[in-house]
N, CA and C atoms of all chains as a GROMACS GRO file, in nm:
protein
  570
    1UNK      N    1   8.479  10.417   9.735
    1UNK     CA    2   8.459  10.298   9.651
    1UNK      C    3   8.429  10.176   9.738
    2UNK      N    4   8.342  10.116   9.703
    2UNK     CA    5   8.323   9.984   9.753
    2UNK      C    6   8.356   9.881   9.757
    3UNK      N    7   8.418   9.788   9.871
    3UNK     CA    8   8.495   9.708   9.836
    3UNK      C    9   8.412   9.548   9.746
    4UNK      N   10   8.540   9.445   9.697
    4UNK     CA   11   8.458   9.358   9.627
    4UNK      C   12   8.431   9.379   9.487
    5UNK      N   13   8.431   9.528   9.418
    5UNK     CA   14   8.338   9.567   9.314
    5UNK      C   15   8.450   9.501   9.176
    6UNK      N   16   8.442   9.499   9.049
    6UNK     CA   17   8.546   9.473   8.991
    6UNK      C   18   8.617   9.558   8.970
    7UNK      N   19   8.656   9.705   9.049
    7UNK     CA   20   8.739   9.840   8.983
    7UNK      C   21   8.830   9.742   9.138
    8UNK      N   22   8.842   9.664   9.212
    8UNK     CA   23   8.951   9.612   9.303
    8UNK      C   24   9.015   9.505   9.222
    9UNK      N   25   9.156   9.543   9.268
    9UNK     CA   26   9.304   9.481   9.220
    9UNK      C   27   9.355   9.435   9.325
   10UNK      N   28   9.320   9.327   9.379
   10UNK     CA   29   9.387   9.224   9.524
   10UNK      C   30   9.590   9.207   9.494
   11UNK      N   31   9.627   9.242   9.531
   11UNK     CA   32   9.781   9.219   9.520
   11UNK      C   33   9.822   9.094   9.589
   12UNK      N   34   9.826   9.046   9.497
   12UNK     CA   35   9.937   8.864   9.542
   12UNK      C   36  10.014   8.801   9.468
   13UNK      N   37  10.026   8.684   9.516
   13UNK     CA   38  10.134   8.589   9.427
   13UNK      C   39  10.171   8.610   9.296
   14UNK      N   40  10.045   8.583   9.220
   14UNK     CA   41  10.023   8.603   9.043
   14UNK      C   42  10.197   8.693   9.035
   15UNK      N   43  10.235   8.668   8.913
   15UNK     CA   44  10.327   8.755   8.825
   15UNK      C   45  10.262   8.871   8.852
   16UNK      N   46  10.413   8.937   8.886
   16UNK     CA   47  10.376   9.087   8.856
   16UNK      C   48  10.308   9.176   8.759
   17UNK      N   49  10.340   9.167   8.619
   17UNK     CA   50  10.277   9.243   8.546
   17UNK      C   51  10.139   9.208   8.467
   18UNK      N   52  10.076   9.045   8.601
   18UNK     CA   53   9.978   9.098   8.559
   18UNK      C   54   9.862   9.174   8.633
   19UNK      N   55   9.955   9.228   8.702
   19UNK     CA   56   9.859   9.294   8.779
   19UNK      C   57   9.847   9.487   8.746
   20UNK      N   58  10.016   9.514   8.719
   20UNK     CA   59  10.002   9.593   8.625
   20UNK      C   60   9.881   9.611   8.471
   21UNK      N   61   9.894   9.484   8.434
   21UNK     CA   62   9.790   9.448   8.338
   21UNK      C   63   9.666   9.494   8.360
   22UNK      N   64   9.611   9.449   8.503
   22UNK     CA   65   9.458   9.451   8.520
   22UNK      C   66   9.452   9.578   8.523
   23UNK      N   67   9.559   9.683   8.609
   23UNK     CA   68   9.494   9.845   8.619
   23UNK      C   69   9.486   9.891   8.469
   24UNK      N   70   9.555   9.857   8.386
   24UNK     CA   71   9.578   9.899   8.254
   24UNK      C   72   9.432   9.884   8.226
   25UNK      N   73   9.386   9.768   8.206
   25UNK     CA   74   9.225   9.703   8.171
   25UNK      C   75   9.124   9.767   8.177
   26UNK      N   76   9.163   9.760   8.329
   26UNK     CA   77   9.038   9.846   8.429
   26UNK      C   78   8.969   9.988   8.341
   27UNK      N   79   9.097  10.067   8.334
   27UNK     CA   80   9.068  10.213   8.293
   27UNK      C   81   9.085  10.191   8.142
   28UNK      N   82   9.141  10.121   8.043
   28UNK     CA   83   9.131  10.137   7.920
   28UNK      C   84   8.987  10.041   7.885
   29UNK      N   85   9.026   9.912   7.847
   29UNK     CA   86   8.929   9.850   7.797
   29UNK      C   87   8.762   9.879   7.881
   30UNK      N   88   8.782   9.857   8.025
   30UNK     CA   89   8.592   9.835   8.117
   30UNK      C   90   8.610   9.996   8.111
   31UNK      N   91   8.687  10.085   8.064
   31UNK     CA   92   8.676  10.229   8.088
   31UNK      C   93   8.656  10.278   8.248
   32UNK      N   94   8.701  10.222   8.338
   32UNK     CA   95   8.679  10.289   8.485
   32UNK      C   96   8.721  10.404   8.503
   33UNK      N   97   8.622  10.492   8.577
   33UNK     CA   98   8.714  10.611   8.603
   33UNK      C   99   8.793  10.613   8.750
   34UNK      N  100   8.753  10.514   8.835
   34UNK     CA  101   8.846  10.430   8.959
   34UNK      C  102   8.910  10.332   8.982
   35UNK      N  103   9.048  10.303   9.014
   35UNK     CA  104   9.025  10.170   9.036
   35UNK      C  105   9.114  10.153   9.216
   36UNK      N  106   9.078  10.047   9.228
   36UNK     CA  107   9.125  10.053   9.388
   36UNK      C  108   9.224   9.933   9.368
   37UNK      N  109   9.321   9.984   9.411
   37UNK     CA  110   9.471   9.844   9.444
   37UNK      C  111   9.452   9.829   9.578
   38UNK      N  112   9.454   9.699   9.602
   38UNK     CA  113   9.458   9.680   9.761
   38UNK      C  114   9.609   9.590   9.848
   39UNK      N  115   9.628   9.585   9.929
   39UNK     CA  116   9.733   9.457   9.934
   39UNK      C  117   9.766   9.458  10.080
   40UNK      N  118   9.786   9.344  10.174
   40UNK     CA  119   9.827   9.321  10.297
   40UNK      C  120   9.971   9.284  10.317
   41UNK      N  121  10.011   9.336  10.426
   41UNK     CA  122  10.164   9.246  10.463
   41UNK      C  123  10.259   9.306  10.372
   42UNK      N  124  10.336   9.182  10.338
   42UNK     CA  125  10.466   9.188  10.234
   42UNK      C  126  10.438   9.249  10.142
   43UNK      N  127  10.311   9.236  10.086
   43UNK     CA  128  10.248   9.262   9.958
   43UNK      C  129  10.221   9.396   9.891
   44UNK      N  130  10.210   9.492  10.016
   44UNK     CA  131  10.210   9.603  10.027
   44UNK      C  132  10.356   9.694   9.900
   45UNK      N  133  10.474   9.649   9.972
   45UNK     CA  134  10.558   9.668   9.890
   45UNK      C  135  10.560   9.657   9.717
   46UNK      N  136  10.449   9.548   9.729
   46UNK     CA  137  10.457   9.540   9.548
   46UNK      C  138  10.306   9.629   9.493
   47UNK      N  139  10.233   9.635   9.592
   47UNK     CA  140  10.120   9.705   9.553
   47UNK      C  141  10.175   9.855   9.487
   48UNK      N  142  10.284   9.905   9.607
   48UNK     CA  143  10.327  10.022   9.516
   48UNK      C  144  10.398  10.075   9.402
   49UNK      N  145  10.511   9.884   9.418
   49UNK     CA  146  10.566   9.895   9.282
   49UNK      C  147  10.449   9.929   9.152
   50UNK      N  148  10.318   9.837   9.166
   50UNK     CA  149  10.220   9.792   9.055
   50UNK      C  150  10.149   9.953   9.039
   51UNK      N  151  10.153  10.039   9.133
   51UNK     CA  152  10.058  10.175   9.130
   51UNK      C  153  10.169  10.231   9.020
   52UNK      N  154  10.342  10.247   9.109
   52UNK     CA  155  10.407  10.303   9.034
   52UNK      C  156  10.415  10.305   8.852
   53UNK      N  157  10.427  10.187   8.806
   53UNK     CA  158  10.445  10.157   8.715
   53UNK      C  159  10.305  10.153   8.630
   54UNK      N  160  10.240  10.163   8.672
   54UNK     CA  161  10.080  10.190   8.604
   54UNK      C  162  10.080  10.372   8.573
   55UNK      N  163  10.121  10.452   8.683
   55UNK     CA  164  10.114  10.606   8.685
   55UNK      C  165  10.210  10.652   8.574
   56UNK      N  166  10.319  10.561   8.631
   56UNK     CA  167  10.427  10.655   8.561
   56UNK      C  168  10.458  10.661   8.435
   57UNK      N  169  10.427  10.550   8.402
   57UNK     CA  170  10.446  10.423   8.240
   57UNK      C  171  10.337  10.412   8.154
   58UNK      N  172  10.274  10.312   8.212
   58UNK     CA  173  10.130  10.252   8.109
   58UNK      C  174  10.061  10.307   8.104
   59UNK      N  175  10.021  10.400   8.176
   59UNK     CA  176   9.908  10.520   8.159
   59UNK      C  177   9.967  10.682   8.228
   60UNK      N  178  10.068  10.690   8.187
   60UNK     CA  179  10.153  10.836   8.222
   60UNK      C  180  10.094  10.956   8.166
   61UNK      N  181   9.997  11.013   8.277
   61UNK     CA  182   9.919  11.124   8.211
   61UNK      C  183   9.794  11.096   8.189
   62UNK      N  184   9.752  10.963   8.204
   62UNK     CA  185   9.610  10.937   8.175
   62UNK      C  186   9.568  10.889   8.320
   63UNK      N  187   9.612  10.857   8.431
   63UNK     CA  188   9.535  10.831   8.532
   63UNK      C  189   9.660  10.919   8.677
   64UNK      N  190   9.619  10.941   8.740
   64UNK     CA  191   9.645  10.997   8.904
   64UNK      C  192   9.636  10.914   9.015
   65UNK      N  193   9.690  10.935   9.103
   65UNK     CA  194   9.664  10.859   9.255
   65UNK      C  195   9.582  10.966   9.332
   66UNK      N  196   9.453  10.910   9.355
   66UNK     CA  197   9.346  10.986   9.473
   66UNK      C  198   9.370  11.020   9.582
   67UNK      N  199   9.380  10.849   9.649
   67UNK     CA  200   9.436  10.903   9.760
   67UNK      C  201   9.468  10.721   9.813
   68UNK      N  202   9.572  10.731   9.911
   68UNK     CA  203   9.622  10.645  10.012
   68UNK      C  204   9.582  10.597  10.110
   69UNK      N  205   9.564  10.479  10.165
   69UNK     CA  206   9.503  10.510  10.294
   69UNK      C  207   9.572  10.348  10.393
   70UNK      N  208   9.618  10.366  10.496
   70UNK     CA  209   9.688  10.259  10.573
   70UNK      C  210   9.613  10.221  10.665
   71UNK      N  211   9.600  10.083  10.674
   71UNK     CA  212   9.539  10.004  10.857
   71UNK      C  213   9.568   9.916  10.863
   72UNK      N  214   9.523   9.852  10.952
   72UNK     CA  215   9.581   9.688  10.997
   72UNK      C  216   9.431   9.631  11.013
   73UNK      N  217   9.491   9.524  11.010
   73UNK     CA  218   9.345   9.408  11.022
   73UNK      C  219   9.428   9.294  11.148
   74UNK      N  220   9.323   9.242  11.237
   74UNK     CA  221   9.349   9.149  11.366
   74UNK      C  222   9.271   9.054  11.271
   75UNK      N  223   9.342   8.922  11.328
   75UNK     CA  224   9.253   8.814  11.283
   75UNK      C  225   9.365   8.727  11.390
   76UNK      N  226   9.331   8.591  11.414
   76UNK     CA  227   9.355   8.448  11.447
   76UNK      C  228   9.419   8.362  11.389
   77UNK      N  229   9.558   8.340  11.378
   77UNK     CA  230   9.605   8.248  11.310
   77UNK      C  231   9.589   8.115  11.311
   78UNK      N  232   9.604   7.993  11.250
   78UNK     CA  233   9.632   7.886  11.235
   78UNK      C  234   9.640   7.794  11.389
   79UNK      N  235   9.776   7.874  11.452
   79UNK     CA  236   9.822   7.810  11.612
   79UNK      C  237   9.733   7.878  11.673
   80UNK      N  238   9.611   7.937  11.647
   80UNK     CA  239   9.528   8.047  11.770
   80UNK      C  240   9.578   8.139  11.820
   81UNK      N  241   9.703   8.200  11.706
   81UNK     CA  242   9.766   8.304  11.788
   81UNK      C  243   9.669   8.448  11.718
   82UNK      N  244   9.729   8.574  11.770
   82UNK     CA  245   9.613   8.680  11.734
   82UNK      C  246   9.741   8.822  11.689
   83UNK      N  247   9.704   8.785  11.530
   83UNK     CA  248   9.802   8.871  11.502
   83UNK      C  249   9.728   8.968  11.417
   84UNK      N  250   9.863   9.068  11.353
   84UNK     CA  251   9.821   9.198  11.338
   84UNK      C  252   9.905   9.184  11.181
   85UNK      N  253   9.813   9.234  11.134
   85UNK     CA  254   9.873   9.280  10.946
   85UNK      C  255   9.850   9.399  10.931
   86UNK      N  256   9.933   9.478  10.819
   86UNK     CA  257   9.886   9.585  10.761
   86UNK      C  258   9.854   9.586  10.651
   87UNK      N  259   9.719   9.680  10.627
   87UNK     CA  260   9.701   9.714  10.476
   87UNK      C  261   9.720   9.845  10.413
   88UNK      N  262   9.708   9.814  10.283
   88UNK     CA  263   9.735   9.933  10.207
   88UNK      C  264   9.623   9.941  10.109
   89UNK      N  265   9.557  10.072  10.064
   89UNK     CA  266   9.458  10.083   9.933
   89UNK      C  267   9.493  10.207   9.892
   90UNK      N  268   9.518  10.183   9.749
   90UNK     CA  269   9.583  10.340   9.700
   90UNK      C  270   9.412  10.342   9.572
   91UNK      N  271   9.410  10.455   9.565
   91UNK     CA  272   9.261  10.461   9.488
   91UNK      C  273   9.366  10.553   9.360
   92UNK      N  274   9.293  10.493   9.260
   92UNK     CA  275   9.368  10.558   9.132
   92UNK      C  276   9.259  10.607   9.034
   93UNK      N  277   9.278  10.691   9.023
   93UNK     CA  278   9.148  10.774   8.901
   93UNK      C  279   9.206  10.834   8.783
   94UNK      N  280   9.106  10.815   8.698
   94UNK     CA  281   9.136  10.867   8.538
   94UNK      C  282   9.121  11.018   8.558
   95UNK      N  283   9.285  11.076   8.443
   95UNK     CA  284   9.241  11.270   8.495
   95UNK      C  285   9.176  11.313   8.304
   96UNK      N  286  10.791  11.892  10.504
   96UNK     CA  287  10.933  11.837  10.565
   96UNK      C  288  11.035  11.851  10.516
   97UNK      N  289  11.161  11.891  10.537
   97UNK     CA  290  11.292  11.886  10.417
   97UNK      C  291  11.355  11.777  10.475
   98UNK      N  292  11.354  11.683  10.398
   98UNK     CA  293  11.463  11.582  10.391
   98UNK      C  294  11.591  11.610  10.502
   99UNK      N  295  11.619  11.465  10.542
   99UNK     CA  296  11.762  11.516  10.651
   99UNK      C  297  11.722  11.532  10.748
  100UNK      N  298  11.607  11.608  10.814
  100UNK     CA  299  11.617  11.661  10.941
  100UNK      C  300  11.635  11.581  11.018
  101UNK      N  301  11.613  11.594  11.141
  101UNK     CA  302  11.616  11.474  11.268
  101UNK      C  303  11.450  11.386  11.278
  102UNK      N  304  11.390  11.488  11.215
  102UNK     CA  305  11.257  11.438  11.266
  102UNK      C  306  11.207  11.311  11.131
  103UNK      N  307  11.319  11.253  11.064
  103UNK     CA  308  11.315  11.162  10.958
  103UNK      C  309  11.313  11.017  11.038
  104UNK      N  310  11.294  10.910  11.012
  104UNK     CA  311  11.296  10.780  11.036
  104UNK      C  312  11.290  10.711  10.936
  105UNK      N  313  11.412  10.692  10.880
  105UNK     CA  314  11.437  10.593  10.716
  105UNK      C  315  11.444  10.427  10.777
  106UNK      N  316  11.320  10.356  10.696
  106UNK     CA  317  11.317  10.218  10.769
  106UNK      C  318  11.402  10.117  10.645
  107UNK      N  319  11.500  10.046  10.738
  107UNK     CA  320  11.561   9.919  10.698
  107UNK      C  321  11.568   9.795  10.775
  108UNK      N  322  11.690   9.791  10.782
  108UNK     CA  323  11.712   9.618  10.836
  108UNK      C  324  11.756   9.636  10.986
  109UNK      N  325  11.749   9.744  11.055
  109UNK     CA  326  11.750   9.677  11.150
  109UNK      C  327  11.614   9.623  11.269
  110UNK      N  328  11.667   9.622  11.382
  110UNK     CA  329  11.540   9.521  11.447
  110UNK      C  330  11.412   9.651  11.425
  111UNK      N  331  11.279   9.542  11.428
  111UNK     CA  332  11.187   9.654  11.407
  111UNK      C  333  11.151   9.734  11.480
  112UNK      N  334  11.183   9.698  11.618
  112UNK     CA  335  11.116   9.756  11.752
  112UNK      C  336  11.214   9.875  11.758
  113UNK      N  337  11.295   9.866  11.665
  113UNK     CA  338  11.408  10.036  11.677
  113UNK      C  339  11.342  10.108  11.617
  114UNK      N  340  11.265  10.128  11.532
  114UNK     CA  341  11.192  10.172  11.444
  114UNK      C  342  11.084  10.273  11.523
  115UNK      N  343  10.967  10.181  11.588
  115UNK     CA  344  10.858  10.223  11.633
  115UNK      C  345  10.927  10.294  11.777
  116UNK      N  346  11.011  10.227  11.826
  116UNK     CA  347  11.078  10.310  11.939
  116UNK      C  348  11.140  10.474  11.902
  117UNK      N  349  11.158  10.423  11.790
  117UNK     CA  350  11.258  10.597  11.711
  117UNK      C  351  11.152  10.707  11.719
  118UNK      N  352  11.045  10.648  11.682
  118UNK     CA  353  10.912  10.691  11.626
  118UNK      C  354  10.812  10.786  11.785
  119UNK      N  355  10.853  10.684  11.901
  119UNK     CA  356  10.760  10.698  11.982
  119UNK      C  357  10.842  10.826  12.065
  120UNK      N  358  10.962  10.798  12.024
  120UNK     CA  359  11.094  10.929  12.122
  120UNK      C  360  11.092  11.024  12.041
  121UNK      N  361  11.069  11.045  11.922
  121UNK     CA  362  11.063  11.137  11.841
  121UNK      C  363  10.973  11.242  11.918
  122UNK      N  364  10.816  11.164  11.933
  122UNK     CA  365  10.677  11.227  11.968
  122UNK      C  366  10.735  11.314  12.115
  123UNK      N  367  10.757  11.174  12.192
  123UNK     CA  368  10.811  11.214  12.350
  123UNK      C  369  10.902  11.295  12.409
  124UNK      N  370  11.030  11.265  12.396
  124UNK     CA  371  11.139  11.277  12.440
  124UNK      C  372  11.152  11.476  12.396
  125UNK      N  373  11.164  11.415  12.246
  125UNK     CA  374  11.207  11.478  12.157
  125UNK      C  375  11.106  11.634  12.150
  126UNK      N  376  10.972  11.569  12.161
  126UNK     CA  377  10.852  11.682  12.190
  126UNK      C  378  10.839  11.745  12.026
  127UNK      N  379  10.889  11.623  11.914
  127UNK     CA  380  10.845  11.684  11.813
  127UNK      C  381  10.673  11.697  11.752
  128UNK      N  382  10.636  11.770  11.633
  128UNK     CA  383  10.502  11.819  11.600
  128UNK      C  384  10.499  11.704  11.488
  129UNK      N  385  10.582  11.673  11.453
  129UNK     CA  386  10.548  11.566  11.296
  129UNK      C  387  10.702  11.512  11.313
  130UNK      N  388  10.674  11.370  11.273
  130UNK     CA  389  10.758  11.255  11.235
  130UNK      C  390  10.743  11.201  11.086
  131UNK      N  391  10.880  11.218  11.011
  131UNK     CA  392  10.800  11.139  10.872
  131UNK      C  393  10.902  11.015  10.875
  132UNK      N  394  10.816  10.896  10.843
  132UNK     CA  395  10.848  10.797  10.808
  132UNK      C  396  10.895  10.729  10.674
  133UNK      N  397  11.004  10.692  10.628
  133UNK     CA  398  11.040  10.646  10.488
  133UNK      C  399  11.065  10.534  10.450
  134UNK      N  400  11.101  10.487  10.354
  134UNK     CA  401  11.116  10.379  10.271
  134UNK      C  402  11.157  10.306  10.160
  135UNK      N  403  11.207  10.235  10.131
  135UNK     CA  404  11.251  10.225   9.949
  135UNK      C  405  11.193  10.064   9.985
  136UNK      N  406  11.136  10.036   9.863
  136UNK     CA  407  11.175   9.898   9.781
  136UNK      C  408  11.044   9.810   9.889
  137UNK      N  409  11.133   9.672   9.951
  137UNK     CA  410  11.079   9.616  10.012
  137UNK      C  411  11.069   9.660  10.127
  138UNK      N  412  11.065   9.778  10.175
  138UNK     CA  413  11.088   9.803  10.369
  138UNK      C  414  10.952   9.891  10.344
  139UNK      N  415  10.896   9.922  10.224
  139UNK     CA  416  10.820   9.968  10.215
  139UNK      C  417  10.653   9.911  10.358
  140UNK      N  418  10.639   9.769  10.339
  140UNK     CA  419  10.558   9.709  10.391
  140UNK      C  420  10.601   9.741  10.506
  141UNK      N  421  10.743   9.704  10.573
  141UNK     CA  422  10.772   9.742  10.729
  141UNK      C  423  10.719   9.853  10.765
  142UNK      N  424  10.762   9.976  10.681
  142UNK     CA  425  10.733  10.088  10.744
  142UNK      C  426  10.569  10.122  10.762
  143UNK      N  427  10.465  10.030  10.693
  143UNK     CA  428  10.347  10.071  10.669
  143UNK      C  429  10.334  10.034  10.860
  144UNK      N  430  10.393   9.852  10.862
  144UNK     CA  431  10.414   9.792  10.991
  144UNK      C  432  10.430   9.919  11.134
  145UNK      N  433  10.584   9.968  11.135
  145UNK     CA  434  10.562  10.069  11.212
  145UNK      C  435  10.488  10.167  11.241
  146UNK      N  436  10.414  10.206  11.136
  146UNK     CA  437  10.346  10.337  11.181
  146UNK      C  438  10.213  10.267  11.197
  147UNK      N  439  10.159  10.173  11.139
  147UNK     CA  440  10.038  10.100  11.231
  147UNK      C  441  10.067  10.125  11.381
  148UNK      N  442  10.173  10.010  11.412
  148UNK     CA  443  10.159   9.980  11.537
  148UNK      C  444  10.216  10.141  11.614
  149UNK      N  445  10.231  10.202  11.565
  149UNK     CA  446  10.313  10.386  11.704
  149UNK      C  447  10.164  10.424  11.683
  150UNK      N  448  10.073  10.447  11.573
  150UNK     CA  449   9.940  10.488  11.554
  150UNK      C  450   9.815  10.446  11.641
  151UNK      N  451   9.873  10.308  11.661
  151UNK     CA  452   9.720  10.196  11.691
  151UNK      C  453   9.766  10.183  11.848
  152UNK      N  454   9.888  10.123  11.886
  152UNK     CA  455   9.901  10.111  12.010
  152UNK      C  456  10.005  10.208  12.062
  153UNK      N  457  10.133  10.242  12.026
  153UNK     CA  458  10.206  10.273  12.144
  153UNK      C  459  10.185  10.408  12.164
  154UNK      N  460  10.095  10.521  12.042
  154UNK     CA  461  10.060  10.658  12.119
  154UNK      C  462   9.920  10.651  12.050
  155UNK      N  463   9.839  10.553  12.093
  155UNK     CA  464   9.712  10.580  12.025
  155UNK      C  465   9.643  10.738  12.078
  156UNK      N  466   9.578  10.770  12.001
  156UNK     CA  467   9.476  10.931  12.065
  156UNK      C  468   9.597  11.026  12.089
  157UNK      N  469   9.720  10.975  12.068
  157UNK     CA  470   9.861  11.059  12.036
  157UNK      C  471   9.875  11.182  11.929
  158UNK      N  472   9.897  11.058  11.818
  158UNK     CA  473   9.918  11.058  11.713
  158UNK      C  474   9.844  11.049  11.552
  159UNK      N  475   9.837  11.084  11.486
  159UNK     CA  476   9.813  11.039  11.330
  159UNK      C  477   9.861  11.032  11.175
  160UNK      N  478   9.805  10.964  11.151
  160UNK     CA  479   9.878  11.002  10.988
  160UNK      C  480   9.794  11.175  10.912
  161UNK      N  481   9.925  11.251  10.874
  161UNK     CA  482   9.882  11.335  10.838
  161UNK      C  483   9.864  11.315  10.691
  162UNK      N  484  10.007  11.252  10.626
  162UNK     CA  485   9.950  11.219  10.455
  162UNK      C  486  10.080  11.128  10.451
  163UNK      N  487   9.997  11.062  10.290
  163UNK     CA  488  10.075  10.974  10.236
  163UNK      C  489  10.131  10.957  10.125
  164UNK      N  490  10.245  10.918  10.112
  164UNK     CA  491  10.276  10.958   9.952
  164UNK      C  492  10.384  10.887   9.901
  165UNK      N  493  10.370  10.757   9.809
  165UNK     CA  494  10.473  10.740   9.725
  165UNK      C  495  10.506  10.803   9.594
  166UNK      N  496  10.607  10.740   9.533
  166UNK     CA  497  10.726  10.736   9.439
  166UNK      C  498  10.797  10.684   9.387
  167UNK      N  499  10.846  10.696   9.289
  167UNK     CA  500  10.943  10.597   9.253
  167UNK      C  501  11.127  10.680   9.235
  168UNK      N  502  11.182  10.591   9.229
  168UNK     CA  503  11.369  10.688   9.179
  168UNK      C  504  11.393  10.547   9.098
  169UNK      N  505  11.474  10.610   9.042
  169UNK     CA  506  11.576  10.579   8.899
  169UNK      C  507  11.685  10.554   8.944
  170UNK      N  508  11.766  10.461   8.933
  170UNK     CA  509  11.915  10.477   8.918
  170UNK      C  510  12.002  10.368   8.872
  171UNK      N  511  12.096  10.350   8.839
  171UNK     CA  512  12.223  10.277   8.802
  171UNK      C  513  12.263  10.173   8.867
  172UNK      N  514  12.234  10.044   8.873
  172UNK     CA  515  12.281   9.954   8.995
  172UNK      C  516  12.415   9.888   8.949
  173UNK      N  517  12.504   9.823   9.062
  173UNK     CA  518  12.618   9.783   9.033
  173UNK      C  519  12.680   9.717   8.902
  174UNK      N  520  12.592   9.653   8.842
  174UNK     CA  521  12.583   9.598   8.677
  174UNK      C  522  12.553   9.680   8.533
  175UNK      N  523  12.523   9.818   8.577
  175UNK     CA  524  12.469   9.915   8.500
  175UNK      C  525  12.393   9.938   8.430
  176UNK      N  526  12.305   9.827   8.485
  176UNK     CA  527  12.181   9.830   8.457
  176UNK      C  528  12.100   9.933   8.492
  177UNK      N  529  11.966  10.004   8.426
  177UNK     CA  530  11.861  10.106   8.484
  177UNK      C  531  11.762   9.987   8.567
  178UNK      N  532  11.754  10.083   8.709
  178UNK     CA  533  11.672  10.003   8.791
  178UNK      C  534  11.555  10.138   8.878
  179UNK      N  535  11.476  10.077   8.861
  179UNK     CA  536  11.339  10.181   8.956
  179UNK      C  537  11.314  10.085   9.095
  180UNK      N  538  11.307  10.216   9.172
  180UNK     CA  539  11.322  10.123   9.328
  180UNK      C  540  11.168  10.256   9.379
  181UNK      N  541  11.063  10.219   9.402
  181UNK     CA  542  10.889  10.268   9.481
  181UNK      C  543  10.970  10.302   9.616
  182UNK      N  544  10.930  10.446   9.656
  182UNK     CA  545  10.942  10.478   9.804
  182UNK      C  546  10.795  10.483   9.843
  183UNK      N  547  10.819  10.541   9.961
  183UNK     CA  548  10.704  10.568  10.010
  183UNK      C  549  10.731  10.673  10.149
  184UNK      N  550  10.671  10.791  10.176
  184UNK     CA  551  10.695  10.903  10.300
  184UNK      C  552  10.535  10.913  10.316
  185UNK      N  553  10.564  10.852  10.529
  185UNK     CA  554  10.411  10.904  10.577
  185UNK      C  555  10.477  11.006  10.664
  186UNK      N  556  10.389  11.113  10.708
  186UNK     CA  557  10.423  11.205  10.750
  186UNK      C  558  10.287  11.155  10.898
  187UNK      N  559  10.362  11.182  10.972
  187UNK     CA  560  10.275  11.190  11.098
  187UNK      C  561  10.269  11.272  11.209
  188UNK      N  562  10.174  11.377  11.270
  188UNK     CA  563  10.143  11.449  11.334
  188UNK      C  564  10.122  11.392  11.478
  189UNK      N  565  10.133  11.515  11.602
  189UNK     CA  566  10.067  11.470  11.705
  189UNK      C  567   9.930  11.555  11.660
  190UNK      N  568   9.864  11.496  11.810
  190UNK     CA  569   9.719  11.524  11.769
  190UNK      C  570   9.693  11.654  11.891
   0.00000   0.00000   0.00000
C-alpha cells in the first residue's frame, strides 16, 4: 500500500475513538478492502490499542490484520541533535 | 515459543539499556536461535524502541525480526472494573 493514500490512519493526539472511528469508515462507508494504521514513538502503543479494538469489536469478523511491520526513522531535532524514533504500520484487510 | 522460557524479555520500567542489553546476551552469551520480545499496554512503544535499536545497531547483519504479533487480554482491575490492556510479542531470530 502506498503511503499518503486515504486507506492511511496517522495515530496522534485527536481522541481516541476517533480514530477507531476512521478504520470503521474506511472499510464500511469508502468500502476499503485495506487500510494502513501508522504511528511513531509513544504513539505506537495506542496504534495497537486502535487496531485492537477495531478487530476485535467494531468489525469482529469482518476485517483481519495482514501484516506488521517495525522501523525507525533518523531525523534532526530542534537543538540539532540526531535522533532516532520508531515506527509502527499494521495493514488491516477486509476477510 | 512457549511462554516462560529464558529466551523471553518482558519490557517494563526498568532502565532501557537493560532491555537491549538482555536482548544482545541473549544472542551472545547465551548463544540463543530466537529471542522474543514482550509487552502490555504502554511499554508496548518501548519494546518496538528495543528491538529497533539490538536490530539496527547493536547486532546489525546479526539479527532479525522473524514475526510480529499483537493482542489484546481482559481482566479485572483493582476497582472491578473490566479493563483490556494490547500486548504485543516480536519474535527475533539470528541470522
Amino acid at each position: 500500500m502506498e503511503e499518503g493514500t486515504d486507506n492511511s490512519i496517522f495515530i496522534g493526539t485527536k481522541p481516541f475513538m476517533n480514530y477507531v472511528t476512521g478504520v470503521v469508515v474506511q472499510f464500511t462507508t469508502k468500502g476499503a478492502k485495506e487500510v494502513l494504521v501508522k504511528a511513531r514513538g509513544k504513539f505506537i502503543s495506542r496504534a495497537v490499542d486502535v487496531v485492537e479494538l477495531a478487530v476485535k469489536r467494531f468489525l469482529k469478523n469482518k476485517i483481519q490484520i495482514k501484516n506488521i511491520t517495525i522501523d525507525s526513522e533518523e531525523f534532526t531535532n530542534k537543538e540539532g541533535k540526531q535522533v532516532h524514533v520508531s515506527t509502527i504500520e499494521i495493514i488491516l484487510e477486509s476477510i
